[in-house]
C-alpha positions in Angstrom: -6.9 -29.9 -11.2 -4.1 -27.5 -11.5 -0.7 -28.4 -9.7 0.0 -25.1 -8.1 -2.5 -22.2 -6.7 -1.9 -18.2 -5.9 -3.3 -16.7 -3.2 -3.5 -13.1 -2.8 -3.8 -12.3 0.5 -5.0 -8.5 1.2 -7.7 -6.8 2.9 -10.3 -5.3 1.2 -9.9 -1.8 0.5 -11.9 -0.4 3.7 -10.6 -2.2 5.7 -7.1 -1.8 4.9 -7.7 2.3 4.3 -7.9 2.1 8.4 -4.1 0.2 8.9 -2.6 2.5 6.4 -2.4 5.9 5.0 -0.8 6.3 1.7 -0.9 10.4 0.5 -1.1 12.8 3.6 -4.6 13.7 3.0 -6.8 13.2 5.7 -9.5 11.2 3.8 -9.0 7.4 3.3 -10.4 7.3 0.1 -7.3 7.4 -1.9 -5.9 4.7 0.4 -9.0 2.8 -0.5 -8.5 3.8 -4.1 -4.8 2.5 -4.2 -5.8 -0.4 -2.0 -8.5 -1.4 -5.0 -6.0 -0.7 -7.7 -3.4 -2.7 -6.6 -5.7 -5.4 -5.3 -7.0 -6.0 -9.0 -3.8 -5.6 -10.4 -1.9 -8.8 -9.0 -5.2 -10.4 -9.2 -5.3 -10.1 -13.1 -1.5 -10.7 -13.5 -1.5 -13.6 -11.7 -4.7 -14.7 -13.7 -1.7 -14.5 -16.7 -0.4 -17.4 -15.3 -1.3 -21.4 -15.3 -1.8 -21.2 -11.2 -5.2 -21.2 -9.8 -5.8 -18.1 -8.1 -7.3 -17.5 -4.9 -8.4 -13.5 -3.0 -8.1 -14.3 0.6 -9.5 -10.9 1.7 -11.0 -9.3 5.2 -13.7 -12.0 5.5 -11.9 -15.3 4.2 -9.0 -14.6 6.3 -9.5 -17.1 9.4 -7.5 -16.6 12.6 -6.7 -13.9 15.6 -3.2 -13.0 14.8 -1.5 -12.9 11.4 0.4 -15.8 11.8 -3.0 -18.0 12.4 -4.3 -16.0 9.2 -2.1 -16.9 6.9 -1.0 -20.2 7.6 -5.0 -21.0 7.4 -4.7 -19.5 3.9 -1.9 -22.0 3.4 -3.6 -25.0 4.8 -7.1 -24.5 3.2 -5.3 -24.4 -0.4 -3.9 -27.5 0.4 -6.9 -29.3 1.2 -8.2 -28.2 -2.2 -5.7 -30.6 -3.6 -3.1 -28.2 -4.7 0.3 -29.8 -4.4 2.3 -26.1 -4.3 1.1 -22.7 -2.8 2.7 -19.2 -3.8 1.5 -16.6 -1.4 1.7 -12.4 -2.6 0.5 -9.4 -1.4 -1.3 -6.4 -3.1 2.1 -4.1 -1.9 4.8 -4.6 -3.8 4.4 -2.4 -7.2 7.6 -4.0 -8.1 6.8 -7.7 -8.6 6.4 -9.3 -12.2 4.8 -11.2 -14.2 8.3 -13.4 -15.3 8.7 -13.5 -11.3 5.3 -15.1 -10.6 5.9 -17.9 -13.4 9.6 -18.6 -11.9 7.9 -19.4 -8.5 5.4 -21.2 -10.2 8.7 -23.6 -11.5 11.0 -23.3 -8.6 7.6 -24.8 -6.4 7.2 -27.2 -9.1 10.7 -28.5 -8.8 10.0 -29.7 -5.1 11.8 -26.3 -3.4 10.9 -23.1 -1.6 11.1 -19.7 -3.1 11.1 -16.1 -1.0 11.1 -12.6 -1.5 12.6 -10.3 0.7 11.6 -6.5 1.2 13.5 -3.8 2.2 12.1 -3.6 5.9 12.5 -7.7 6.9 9.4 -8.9 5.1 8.2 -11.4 2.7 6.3 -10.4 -0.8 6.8 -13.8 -2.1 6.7 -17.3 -0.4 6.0 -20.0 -2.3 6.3 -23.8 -0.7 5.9 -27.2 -2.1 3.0 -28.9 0.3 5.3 -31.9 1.6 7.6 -28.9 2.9 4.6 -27.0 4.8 5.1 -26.7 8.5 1.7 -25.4 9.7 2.6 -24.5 13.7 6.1 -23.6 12.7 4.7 -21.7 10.4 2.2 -19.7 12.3 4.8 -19.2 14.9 6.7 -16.5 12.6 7.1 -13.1 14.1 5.0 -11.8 11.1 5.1 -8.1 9.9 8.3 -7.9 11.8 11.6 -7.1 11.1 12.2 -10.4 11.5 9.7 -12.5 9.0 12.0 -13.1 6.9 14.8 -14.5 8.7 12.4 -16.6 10.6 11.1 -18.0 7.1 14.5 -18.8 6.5 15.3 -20.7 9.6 12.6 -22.8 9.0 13.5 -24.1 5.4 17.0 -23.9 5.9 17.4 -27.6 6.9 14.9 -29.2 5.1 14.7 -27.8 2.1 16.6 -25.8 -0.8 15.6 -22.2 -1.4 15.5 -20.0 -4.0 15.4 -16.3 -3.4 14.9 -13.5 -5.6 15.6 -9.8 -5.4 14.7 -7.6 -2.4 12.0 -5.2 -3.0 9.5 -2.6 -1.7 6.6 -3.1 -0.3 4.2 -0.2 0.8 3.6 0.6 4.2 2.7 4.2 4.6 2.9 7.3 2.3 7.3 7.5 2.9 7.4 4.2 1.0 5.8 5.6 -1.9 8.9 7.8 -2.4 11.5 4.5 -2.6 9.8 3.3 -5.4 11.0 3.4 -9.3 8.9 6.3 -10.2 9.2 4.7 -14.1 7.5 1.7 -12.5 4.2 2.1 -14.9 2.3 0.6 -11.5 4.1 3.6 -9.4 3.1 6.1 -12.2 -0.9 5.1 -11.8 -0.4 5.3 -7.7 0.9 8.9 -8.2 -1.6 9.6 -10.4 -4.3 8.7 -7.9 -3.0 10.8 -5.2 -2.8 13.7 -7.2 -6.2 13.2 -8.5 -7.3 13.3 -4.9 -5.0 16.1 -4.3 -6.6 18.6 -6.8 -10.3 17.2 -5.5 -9.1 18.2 -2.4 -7.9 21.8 -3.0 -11.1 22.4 -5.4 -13.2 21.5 -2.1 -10.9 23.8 0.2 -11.7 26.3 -2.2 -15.1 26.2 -2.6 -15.7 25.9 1.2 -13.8 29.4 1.6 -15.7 31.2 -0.8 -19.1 29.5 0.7 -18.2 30.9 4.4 -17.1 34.2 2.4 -20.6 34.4 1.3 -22.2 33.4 4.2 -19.7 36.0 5.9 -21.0 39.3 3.8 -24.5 37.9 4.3 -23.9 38.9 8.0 -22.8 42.5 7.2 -26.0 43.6 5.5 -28.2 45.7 7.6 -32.1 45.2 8.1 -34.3 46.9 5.2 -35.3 50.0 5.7 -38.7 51.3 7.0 -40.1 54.1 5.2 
């Protein structure tokens, strides 16, 4: 049995096209399409690693609130036998490989390591299971301002913490214009939404010249009667 597990923890794709909008077309699809991109992304790069990986998506995720969610997440790997748990998302572009194996050694070594995001967040939490506080846990203000200070708190007498750097994590369609845009992840995203961009205008177009010819149809007069 492997020593330390990674759970991805995101919504499938359709579900998490109705939270979010990344590109201000009016379809979800290219959320959708983002949403699946990134979601197999961290999957496979944190299949590069020695963890054992876990997709808690839509259906796994057990709970009302978010709180409840995750710390279920946490508390199910645990029972596996898994002695450390390193939590991600599918929305931070930014996050590497070399960060993923550093958490995998920080947990290893008995302490806790976070991520911070720009916004108050976490993109990263990776805790040792002798330091797990399930209720305290759950109790977070998550997807708040204040996650991460919260997280904090928690640790901060009981444990040593590592932190690494503060990054991104997407949001909405604004966020998309934070990121390194020589970010090869970033590139692909931006390459998505212009794909669905030029889909888009082709359609426009092709609807105007349909009504244009269902327009002239309308100006033709009855055949005439000899």
């Amino acid at each position: 049995m492997k020593k330390t597990a990674i759970i991805l923890f995101a919504h499938l794709p359709e579900f998490e096209a109705k939270t979010k909008r990344f590109s201000g077309l009016s379809s979800q699809k290219v959320t959708q399409k983002i949403s699946k991109y990134l979601t197999n992304h961290f999957y496979q790069l944190s299949k590069k690693t020695e963890a054992e990986v876990f997709w808690v998506d839509t259906f796994h995720q057990q709970g009302e609130s978010f709180g409840e969610r995750i710390s279920n997440a946490f508390a199910d790997v645990y029972s596996k036998g898994f002695e450390n748990v390193i939590c991600i998302g599918n929305d931070c572009p930014d996050l590497k490989l070399s960060e993923l194996q550093k958490a995998i050694e920080i947990t290893s070594s008995g302490k806790v390591i976070l991520g911070p995001t720009t916004d108050g967040g976490a993109y990263l939490i990776g805790i040792p299971k002798a330091l797990f506080q399930k209720e305290k846990f759950e109790a977070i203000q998550w997807q708040s301002s204040q996650t991460y200070q919260q997280l904090l708190n928690i640790f901060k007498f009981s444990a040593e913490i590592e932190q690494i750097g503060t990054k991104i994590d997407l949001d909405c369609e604004n966020d998309l214009n934070k990121l390194d845009h020589t970010n090869v992840i970033a590139r692909v995203i931006l390459q998505i939404i212009r794909l669905f961009q030029n889909q888009n205008c082709i359609s426009q177009i092709k609807t105007k010249v349909d009504f244009l010819f269902i327009s002239l149809s309308y100006l033709k007069g009855p055949p005439c009667l000899a």
